[in-house]
MOPAC internal coordinates of N, CA, C and O (Angstrom, degrees):
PM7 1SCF
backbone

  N    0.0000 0     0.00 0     0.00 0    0    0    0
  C    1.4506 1     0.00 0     0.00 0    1    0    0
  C    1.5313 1   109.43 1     0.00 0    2    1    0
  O    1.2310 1   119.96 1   109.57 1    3    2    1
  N    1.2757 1   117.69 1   -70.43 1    3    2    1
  C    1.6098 1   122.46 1   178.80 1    5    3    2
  C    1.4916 1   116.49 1    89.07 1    6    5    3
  O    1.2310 1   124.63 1    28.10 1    7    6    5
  N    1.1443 1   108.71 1  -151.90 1    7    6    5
  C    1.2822 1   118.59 1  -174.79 1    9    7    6
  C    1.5019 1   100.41 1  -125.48 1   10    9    7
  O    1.2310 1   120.34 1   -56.90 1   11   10    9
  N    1.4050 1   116.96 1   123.10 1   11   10    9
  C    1.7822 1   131.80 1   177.60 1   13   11   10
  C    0.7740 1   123.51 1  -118.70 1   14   13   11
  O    1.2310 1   114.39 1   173.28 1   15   14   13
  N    1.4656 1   128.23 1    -6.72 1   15   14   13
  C    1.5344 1   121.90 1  -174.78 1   17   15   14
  C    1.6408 1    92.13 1  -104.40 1   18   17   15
  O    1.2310 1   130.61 1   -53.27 1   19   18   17
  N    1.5553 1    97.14 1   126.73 1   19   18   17
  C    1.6507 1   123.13 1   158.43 1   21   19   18
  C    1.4785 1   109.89 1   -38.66 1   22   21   19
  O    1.2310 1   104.28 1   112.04 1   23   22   21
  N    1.0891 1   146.61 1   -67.96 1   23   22   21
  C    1.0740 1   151.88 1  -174.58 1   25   23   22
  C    1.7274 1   112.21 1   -44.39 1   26   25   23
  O    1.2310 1   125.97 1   122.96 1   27   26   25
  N    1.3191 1   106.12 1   -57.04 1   27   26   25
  C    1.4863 1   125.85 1  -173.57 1   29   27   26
  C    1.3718 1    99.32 1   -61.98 1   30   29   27
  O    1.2310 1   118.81 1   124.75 1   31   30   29
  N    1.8272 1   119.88 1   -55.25 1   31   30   29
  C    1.4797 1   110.41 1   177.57 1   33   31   30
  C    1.7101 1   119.20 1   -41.76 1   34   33   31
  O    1.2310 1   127.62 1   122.26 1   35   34   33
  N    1.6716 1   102.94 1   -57.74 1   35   34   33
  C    1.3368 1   110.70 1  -153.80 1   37   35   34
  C    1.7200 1   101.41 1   -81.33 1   38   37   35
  O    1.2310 1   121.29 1  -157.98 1   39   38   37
  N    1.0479 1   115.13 1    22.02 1   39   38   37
  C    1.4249 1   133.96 1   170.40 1   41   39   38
  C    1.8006 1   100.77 1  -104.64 1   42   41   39
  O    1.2310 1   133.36 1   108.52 1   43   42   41
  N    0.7744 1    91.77 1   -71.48 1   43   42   41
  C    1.5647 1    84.71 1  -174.42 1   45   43   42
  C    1.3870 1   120.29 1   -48.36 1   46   45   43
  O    1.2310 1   117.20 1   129.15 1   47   46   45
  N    2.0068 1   122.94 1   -50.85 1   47   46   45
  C    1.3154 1   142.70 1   154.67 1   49   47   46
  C    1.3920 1   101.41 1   -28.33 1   50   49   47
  O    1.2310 1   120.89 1   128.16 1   51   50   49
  N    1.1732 1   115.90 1   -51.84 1   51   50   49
  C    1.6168 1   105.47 1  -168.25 1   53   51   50
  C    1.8629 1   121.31 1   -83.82 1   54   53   51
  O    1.2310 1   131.34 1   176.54 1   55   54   53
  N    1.0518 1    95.71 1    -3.46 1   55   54   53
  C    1.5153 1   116.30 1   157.98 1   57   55   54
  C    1.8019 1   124.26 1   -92.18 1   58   57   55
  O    1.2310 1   122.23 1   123.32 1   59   58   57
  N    1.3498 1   113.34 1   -56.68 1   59   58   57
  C    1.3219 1    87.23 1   158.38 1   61   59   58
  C    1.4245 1   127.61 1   -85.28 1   62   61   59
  O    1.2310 1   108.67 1  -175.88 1   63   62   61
  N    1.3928 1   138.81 1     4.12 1   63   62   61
  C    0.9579 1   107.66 1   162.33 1   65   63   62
  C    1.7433 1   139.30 1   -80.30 1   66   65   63
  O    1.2310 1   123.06 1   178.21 1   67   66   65
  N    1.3226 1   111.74 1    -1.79 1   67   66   65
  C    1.7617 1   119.40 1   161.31 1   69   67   66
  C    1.4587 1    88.22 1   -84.51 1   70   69   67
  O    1.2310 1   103.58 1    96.77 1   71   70   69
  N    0.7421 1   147.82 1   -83.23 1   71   70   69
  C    1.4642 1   135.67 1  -158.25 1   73   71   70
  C    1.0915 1   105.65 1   -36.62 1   74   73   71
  O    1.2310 1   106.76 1   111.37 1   75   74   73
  N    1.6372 1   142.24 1   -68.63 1   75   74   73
  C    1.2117 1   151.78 1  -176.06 1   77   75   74
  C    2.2929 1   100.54 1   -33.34 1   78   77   75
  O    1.2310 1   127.29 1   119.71 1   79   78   77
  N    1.7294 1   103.58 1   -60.29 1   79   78   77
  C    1.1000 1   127.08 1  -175.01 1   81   79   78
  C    1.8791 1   106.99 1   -54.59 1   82   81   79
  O    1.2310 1   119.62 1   139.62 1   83   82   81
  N    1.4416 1   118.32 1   -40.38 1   83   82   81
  C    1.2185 1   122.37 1   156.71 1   85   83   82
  C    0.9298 1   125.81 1   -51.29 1   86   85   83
  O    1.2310 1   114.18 1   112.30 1   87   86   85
  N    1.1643 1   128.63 1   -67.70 1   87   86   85
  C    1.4640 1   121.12 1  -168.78 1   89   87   86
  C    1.0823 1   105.92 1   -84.46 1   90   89   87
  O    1.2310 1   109.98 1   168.81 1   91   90   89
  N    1.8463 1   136.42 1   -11.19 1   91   90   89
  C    1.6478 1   106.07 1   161.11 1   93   91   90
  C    1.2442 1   121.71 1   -71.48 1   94   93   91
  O    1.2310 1   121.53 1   158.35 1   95   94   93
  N    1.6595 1   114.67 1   -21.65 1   95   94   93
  C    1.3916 1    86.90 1   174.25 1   97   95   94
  C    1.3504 1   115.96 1   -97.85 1   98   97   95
  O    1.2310 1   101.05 1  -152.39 1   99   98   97
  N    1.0857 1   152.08 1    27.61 1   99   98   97
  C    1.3690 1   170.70 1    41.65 1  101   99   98
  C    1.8799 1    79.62 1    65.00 1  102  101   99
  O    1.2310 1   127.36 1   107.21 1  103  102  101
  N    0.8990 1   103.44 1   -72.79 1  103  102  101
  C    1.7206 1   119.84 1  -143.68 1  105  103  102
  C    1.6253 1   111.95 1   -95.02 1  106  105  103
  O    1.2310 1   122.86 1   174.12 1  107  106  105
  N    1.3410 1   112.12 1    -5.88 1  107  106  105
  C    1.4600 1   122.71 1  -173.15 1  109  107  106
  C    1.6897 1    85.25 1  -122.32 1  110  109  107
  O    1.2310 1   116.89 1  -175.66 1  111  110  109
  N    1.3696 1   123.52 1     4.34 1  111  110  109
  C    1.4702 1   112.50 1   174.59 1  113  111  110
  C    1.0377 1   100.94 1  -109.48 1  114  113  111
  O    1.2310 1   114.88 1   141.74 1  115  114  113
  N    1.4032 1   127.31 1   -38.26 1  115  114  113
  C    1.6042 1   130.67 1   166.28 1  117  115  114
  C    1.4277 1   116.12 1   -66.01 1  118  117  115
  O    1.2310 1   116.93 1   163.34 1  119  118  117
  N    1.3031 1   123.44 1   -16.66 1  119  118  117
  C    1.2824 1   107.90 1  -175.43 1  121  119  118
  C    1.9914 1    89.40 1  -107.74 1  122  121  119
  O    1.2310 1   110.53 1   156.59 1  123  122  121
  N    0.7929 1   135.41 1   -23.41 1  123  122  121
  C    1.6757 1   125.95 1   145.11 1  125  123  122
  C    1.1329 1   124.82 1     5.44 1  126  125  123
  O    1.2310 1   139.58 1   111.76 1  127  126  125
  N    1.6792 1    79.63 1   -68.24 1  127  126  125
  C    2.0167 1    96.82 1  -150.71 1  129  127  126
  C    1.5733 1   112.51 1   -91.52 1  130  129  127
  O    1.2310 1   126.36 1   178.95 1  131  130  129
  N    1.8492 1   105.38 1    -1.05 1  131  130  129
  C    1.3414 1   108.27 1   145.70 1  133  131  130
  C    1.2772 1   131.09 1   -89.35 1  134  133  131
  O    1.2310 1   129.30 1   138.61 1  135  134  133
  N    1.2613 1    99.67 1   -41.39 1  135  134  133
  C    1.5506 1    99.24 1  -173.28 1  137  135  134
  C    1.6858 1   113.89 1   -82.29 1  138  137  135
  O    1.2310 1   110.24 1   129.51 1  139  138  137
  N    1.4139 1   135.94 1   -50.49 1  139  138  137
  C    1.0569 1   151.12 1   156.69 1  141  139  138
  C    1.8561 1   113.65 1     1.28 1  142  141  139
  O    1.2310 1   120.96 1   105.79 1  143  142  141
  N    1.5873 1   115.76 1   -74.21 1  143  142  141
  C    1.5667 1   105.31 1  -174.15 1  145  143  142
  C    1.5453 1   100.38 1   -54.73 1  146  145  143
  O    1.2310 1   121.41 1   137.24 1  147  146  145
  N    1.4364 1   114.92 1   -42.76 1  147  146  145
  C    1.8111 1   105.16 1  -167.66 1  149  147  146
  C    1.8171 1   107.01 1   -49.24 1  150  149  147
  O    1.2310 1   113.97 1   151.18 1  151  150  149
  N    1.0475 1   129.02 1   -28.82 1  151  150  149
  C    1.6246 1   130.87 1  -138.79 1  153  151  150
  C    1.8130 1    82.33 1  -104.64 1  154  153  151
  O    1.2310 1   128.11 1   -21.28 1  155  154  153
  N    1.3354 1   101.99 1   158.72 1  155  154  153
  C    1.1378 1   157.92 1   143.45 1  157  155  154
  C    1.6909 1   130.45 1   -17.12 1  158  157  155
  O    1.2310 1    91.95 1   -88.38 1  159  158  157
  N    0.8969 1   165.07 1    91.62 1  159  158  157
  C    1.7540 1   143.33 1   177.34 1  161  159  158
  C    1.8505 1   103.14 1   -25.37 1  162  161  159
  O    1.2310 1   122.49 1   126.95 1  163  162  161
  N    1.2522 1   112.84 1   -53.05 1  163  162  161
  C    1.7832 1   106.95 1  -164.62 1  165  163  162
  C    1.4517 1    97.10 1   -79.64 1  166  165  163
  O    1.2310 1   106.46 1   126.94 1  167  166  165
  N    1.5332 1   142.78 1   -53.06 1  167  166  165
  C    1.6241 1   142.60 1   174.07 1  169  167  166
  C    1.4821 1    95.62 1   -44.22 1  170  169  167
  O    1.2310 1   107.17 1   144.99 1  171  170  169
  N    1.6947 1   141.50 1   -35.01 1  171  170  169
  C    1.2015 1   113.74 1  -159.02 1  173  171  170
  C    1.5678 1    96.85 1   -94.68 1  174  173  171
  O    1.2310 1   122.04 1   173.72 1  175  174  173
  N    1.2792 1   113.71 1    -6.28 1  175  174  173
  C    1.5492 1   125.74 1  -175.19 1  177  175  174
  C    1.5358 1    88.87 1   -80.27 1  178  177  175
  O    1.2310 1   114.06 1   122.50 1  179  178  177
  N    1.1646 1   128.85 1   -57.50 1  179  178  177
  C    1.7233 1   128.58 1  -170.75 1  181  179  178
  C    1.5884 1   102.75 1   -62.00 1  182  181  179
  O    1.2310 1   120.38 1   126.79 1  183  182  181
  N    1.0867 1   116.89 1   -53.21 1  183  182  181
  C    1.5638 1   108.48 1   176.02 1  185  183  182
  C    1.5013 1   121.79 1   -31.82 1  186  185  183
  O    1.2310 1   124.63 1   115.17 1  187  186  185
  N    1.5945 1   108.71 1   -64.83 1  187  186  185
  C    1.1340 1   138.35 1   173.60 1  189  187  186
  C    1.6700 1   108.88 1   -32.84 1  190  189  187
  O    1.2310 1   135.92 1    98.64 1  191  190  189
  N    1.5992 1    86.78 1   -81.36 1  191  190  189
  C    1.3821 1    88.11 1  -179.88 1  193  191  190
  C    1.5670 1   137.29 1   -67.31 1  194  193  191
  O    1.2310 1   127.67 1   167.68 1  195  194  193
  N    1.3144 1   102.84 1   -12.32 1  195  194  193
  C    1.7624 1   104.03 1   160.72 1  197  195  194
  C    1.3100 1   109.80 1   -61.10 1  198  197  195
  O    1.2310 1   122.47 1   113.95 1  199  198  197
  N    1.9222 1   112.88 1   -66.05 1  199  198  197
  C    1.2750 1   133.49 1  -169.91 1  201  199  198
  C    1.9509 1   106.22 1   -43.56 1  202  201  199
  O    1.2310 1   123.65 1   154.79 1  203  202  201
  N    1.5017 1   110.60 1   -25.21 1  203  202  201
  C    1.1118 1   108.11 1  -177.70 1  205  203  202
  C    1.3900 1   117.15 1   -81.79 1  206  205  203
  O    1.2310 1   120.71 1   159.80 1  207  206  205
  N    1.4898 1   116.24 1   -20.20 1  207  206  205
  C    1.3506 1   121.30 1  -177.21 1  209  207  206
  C    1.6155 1   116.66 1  -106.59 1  210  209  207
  O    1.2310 1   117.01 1   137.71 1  211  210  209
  N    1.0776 1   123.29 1   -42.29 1  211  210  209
  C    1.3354 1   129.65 1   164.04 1  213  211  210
  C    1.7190 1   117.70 1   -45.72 1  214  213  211
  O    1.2310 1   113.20 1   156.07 1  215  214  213
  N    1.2351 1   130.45 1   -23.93 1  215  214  213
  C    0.9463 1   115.00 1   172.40 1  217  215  214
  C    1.6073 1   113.88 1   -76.87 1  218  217  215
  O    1.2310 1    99.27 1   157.01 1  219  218  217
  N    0.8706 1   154.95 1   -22.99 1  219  218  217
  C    1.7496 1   157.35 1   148.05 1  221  219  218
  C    2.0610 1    90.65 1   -16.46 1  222  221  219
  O    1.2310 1   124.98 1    98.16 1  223  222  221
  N    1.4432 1   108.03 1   -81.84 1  223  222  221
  C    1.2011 1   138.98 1  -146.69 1  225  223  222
  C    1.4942 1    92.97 1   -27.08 1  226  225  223
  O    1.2310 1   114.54 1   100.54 1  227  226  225
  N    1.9119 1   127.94 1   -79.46 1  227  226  225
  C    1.7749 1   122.17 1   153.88 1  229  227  226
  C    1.7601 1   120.51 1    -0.30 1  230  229  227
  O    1.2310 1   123.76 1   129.51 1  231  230  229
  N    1.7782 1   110.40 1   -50.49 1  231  230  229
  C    1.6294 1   108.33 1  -159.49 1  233  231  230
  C    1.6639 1    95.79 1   -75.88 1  234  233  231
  O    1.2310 1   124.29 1   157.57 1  235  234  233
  N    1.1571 1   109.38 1   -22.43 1  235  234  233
  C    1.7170 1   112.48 1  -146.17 1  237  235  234
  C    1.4568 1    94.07 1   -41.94 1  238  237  235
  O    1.2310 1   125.22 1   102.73 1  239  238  237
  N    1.9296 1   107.58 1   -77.27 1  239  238  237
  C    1.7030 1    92.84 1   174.96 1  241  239  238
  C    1.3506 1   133.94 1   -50.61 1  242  241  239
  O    1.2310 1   114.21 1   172.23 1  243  242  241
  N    1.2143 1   128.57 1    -7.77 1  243  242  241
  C    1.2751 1   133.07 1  -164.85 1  245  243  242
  C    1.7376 1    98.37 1   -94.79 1  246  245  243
  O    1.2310 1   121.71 1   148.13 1  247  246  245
  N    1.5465 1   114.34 1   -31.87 1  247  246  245
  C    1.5975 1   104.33 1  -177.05 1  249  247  246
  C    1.6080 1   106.95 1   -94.82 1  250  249  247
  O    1.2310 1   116.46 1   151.01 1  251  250  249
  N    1.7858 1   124.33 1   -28.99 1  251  250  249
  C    1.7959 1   118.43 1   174.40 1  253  251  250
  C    1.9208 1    94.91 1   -56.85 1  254  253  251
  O    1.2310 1   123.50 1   147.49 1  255  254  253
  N    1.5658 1   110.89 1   -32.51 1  255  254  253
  C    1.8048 1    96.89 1  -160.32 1  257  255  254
  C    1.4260 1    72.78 1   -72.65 1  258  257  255
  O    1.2310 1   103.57 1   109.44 1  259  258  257
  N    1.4470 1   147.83 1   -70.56 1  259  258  257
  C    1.6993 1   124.69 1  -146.26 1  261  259  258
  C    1.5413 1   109.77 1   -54.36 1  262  261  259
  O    1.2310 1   120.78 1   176.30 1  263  262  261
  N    1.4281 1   116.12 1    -3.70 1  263  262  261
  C    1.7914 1    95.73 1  -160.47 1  265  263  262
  C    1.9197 1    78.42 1  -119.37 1  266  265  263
  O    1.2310 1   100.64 1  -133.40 1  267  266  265
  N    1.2187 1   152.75 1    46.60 1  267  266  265
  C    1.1540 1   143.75 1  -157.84 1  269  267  266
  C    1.6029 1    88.06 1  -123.76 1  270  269  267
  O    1.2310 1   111.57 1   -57.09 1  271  270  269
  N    1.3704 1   133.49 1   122.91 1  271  270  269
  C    1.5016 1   130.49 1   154.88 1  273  271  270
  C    1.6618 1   115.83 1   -47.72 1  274  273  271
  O    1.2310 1   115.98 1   125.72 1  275  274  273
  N    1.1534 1   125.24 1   -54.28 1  275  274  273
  C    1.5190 1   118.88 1   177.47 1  277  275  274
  C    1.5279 1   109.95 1  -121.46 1  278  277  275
  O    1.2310 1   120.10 1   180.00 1  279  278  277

């Protein structure tokens, strides 16, 4: 059966996704403050900028199921 009502999804979506958004950076701040002094000016730029884009990649199914009619 699941869950069908639009409303109910994008209720729920909108709850884990700050949570989801917390604890990655939770975890891209902890993993920083190891990896970070070893690196570079351009490696701390690559960190960054992966860490900035990779977090989407987790929501993807989580935001097509909020926008799904049934």
């Amino acid at each position: 059966m699941g869950i069908n009502n639009i409303r109910i999804k994008k209720l729920i979506g909108t709850i884990i996704i700050p949570v989801w958004l917390i604890i990655f950076m939770a975890l891209i701040s902890f993993l920083a403050e190891l990896i970070i002094p070893d690196l570079n000016g351009f490696m701390i730029f690559l960190f960054y900028l992966i860490s900035g884009v990779i977090w989407i990649v987790p929501l993807l199914p989580v935001i097509t199921w909020m926008q799904k009619e049934n």
